[in-house]
N, C-alpha and C positions, 0 to 999 in steps of 0.2 A: 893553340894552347887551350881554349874553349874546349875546344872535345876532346882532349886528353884527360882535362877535367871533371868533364861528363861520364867519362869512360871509368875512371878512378873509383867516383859516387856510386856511378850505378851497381859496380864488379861491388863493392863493398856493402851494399842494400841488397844486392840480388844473393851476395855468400850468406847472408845472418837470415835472411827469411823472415824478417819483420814486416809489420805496418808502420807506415811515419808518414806524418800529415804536415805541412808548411801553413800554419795560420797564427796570427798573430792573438786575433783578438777571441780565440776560440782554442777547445782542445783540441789535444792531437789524436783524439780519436775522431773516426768518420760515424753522420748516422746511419744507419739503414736496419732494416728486416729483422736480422741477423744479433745485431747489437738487442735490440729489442724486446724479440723474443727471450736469450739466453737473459738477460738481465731478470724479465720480471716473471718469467717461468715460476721462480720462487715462492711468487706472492701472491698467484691466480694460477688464472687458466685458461688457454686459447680454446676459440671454438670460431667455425667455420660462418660466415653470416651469405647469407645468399645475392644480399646487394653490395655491402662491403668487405667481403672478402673475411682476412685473418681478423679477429676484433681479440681484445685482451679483458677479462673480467675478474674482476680483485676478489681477492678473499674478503676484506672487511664487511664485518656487518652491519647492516644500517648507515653504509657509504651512502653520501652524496656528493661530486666535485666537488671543489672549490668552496667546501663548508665546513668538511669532517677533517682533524688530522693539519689544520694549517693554520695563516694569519697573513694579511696583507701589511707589505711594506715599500715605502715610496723610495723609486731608485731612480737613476739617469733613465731607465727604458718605461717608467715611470711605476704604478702602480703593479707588484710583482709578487704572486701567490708565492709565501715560503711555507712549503711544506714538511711537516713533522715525519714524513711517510719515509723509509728506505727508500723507495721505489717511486718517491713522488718528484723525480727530478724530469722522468719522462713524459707522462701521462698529461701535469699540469703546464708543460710549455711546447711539446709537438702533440700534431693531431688534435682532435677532437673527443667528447663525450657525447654519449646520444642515451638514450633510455627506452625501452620496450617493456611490457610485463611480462615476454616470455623469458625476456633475459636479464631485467632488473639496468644499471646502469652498467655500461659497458665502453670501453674508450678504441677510437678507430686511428690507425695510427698514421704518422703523417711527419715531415720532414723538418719544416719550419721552426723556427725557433722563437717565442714570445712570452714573455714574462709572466700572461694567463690568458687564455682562450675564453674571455666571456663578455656579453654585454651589459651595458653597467644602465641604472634606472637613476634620478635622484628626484627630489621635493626638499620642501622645507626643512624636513624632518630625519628624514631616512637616506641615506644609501643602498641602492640594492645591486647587484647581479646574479647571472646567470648563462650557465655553459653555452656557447656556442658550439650548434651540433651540424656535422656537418652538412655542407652546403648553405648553411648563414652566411650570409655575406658579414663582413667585420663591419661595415660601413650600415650596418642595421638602422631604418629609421621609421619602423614599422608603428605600427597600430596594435590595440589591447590586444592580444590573443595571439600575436605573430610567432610567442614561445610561450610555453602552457604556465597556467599561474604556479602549478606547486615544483618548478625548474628556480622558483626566484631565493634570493637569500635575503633577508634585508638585517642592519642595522643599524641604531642611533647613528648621526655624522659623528659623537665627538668619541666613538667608539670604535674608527677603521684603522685607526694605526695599533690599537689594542692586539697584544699576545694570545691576550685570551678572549678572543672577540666570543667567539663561540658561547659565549656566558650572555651574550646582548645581544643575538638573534632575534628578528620578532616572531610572533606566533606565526605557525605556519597559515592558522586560520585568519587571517588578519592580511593573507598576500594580494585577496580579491582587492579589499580596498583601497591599500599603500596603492598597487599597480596603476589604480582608475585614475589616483594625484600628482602620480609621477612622470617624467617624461625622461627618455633615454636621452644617453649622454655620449655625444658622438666625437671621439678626441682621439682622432688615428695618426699617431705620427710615422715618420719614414723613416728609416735608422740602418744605411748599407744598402738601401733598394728596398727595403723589407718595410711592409706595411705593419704595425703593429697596433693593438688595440691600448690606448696611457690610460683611462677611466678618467677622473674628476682633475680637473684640472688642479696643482698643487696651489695656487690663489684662492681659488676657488673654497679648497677645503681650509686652510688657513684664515679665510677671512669669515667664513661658519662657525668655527671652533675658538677662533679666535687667538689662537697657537700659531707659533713656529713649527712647520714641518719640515725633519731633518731629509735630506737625499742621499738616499749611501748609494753605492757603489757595487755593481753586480759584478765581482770575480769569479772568473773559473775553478772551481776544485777541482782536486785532481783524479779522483774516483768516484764512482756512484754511491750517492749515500743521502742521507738526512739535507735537506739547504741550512746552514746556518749562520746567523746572522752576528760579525764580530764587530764590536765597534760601526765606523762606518761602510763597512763591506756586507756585503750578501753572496756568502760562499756557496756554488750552487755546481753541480754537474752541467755542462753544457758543447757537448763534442759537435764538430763541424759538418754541415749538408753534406751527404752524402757523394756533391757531384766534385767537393773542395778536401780533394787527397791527396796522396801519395799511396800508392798500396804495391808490395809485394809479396807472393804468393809461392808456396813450394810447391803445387804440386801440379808441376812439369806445365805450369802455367802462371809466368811471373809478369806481373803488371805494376808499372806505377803510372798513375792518373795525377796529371796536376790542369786545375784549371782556377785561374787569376791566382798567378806568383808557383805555380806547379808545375812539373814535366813530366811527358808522358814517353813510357820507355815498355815494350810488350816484345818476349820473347815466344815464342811458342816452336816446339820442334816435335817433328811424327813424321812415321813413314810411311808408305803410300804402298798397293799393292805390287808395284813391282822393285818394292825393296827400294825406292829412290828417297833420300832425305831430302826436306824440305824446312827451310829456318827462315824465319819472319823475322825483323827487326824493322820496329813500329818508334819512330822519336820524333816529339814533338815537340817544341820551344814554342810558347805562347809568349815569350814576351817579344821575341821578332815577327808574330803575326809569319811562321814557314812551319810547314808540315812534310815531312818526308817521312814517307811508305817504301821498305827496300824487302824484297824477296828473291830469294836465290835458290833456283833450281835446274837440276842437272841438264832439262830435260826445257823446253819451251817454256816463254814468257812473255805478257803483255804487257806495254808501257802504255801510261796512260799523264799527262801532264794536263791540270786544270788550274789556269790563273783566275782568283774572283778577287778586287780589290787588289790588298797586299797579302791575300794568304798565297803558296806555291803548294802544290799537292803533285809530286808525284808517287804511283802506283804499280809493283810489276808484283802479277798474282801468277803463281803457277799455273798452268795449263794442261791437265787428266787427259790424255789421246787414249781413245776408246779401241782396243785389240783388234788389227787387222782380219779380213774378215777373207779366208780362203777360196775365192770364185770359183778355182778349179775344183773341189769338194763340193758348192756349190751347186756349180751345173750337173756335176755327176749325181746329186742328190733330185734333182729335176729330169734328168734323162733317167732315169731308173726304169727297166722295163719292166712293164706288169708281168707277176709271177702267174701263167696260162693253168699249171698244173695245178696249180693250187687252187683256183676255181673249180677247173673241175671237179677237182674232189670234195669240193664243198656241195656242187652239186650233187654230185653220186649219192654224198651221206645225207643231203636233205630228201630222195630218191627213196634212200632207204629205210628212213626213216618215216616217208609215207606208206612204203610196202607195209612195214610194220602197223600201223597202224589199221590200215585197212586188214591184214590177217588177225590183231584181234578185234576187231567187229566181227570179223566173221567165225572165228573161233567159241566169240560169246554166241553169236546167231545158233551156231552149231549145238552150242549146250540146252539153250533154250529149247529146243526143236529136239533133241534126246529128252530132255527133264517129262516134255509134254505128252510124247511117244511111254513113257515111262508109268505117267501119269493115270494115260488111256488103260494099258494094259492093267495096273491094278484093280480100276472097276471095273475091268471086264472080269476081272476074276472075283473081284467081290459077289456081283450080280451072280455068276453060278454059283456060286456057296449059296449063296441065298435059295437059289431053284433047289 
């Protein structure tokens, strides 16, 4: 009954030619590349970086992460950059931002999902952060200098839940000295497996400020767009890792990927140089820990069965036999008798070809030995005119 069930699903996923994603606490789209790109094409411009690869670089001017275009808001994943930006659902919670002067700030992109990618400073006085570029560790516990002073943002503590923080920035000139008083604030919680960076502890800032700080609620929106903040929710674009799918595919290559609560189902069908059809069916059930690999060909097949644990794998892949090879043609092609005449005549003409040569040497000898004879007889006839 199970796989008649299965079979139902799949025939009706595999006719429509959709994507569709099984996750709960995420959307039903997947991340990757592709998503990416096409989303924030709009609003920048890809360009090639020679150590990381694709990087995306915004139009705004006078961009800086996590300062330009947004405002921090304390949620269950804790402290959570809501950006003002279209386009800032991506940039501020996968990947990273890094900065060069050849390229200005440029963001690298990356899977993960985290409410802001930065490490946070504080003191008495100030809150501060600053992008994590890649290859920071989140767990940052470094010394003055570990990320350059003008990467920091600071502002007053009773001003981090502010809309319009951006009005209470401090001088940038003024980041030397904040940095020298402050010390980082290392508050990594774990939420799914997923390490995530909380910033200041919500005690913490409540007993500074001396306020109640509310906790909302990070909900999924349903398309890309602006985060916004309703009541006690934070409406944010946030589609699921790339490897937590379901995907199917028209074109003449249909897949669906399920891993944790997903199944995986791959058709692929081609024909091979001697006209033989060959059809793959790939289905995987990860909630009984069995995997079966089936391939059906006209023509030869390998089984293969590997137990590790409770997974099962079996495997039969086509097998390509390489076009018999004619021995009799062969040895005829080896026995071949050397062609006698046709030497010789290769001789004869290389033969004649030295006659040739040797009659004009001597043809030209000949002329010279006339020119010179020719030569004589004119002063001899000069000399009598002269007598």
């Amino acid at each position: 009954m199970k796989k008649i069930v299965q079979i139902v699903t799949l025939a009706l996923l595999l006719s429509t030619g959709i994507t569709y994603t099984t996750e709960v606490k995420a959307q039903s789209v997947s991340v990757n590349f592709s998503l990416f790109q096409s989303s924030l094409s709009p609003y920048g411009r890809w360009v090639n970086h020679p150590r990381f690869g694709q990087i995306w670089i915004t139009n705004e001017r006078n961009f800086q992460p996590y300062q330009t275009g947004g405002h921090w808001a304390y949620t269950d994943y804790g402290w959570t950059w809501v950006s003002s930006y279209d386009w800032g659902w991506a940039p501020f919670h996968y990947g990273r931002w890094a900065y060069e002067p050849s390229y200005g700030w440029y963001w690298v992109p990356g899977y993960q999902w985290s409410p802001a990618w930065v490490a946070w400073r504080t003191d008495n006085d100030y809150y501060g952060w600053a992008p994590l570029s890649p290859g920071i560790d989140i767990n940052i516990s470094a010394s003055f200098g570990s990320i350059p002073y003008d990467r920091w943002t600071f502002a007053p503590h009773r001003y981090i839940t502010s809309p319009v923080i951006y009005r209470y920035y401090a001088p940038r000139t003024q980041n030397v000295t904040i940095i020298k008083r402050t010390t980082f604030v290392n508050n990594v919680t774990v939420r799914n497996n997923v390490h995530i960076v909380s910033g200041p502890r919500r005690e913490d800032v409540e007993r500074v400020n001396h306020t109640k700080i509310q906790t909302l609620t990070v909900s999924n929106s349903s398309r890309a767009g602006k985060t916004v903040v309703n009541n006690k929710t934070v409406n944010i674009y946030r589609p699921v890792i790339n490897n937590e799918k379901v995907t199917v595919n028209n074109n003449n290559q249909k897949t669906i990927n399920k891993n944790s609560n997903n199944t995986t189902v791959n058709k692929n069908s081609n024909n091979n140089n001697n006209n033989t059809t060959v059809k793959n069916k790939n289905t995987t059930v990860n909630n009984k820990n069995k995997t079966v690999t089936k391939n059906s060909d006209n023509k030869t097949t390998d089984k293969t069965t590997n137990n590790n644990s409770n997974n099962k794998t079996v495997n039969k892949k086509p097998v390509h036999k390489k076009p018999p090879v004619d021995k009799n043609n062969a040895d005829q092609q080896k026995k071949k008798p050397i062609d006698n005449s046709q030497a010789n005549l290769d001789k004869q003409k290389a033969r004649a070809d030295v006659q040739k040569v040797k009659a004009s040497k001597n043809k030209q000898a000949e002329q010279r030995a006339k020119e010179a004879i020719a030569k004589r007889k004119n002063q001899d006839s000069n000399n009598r005119q002269k007598k």
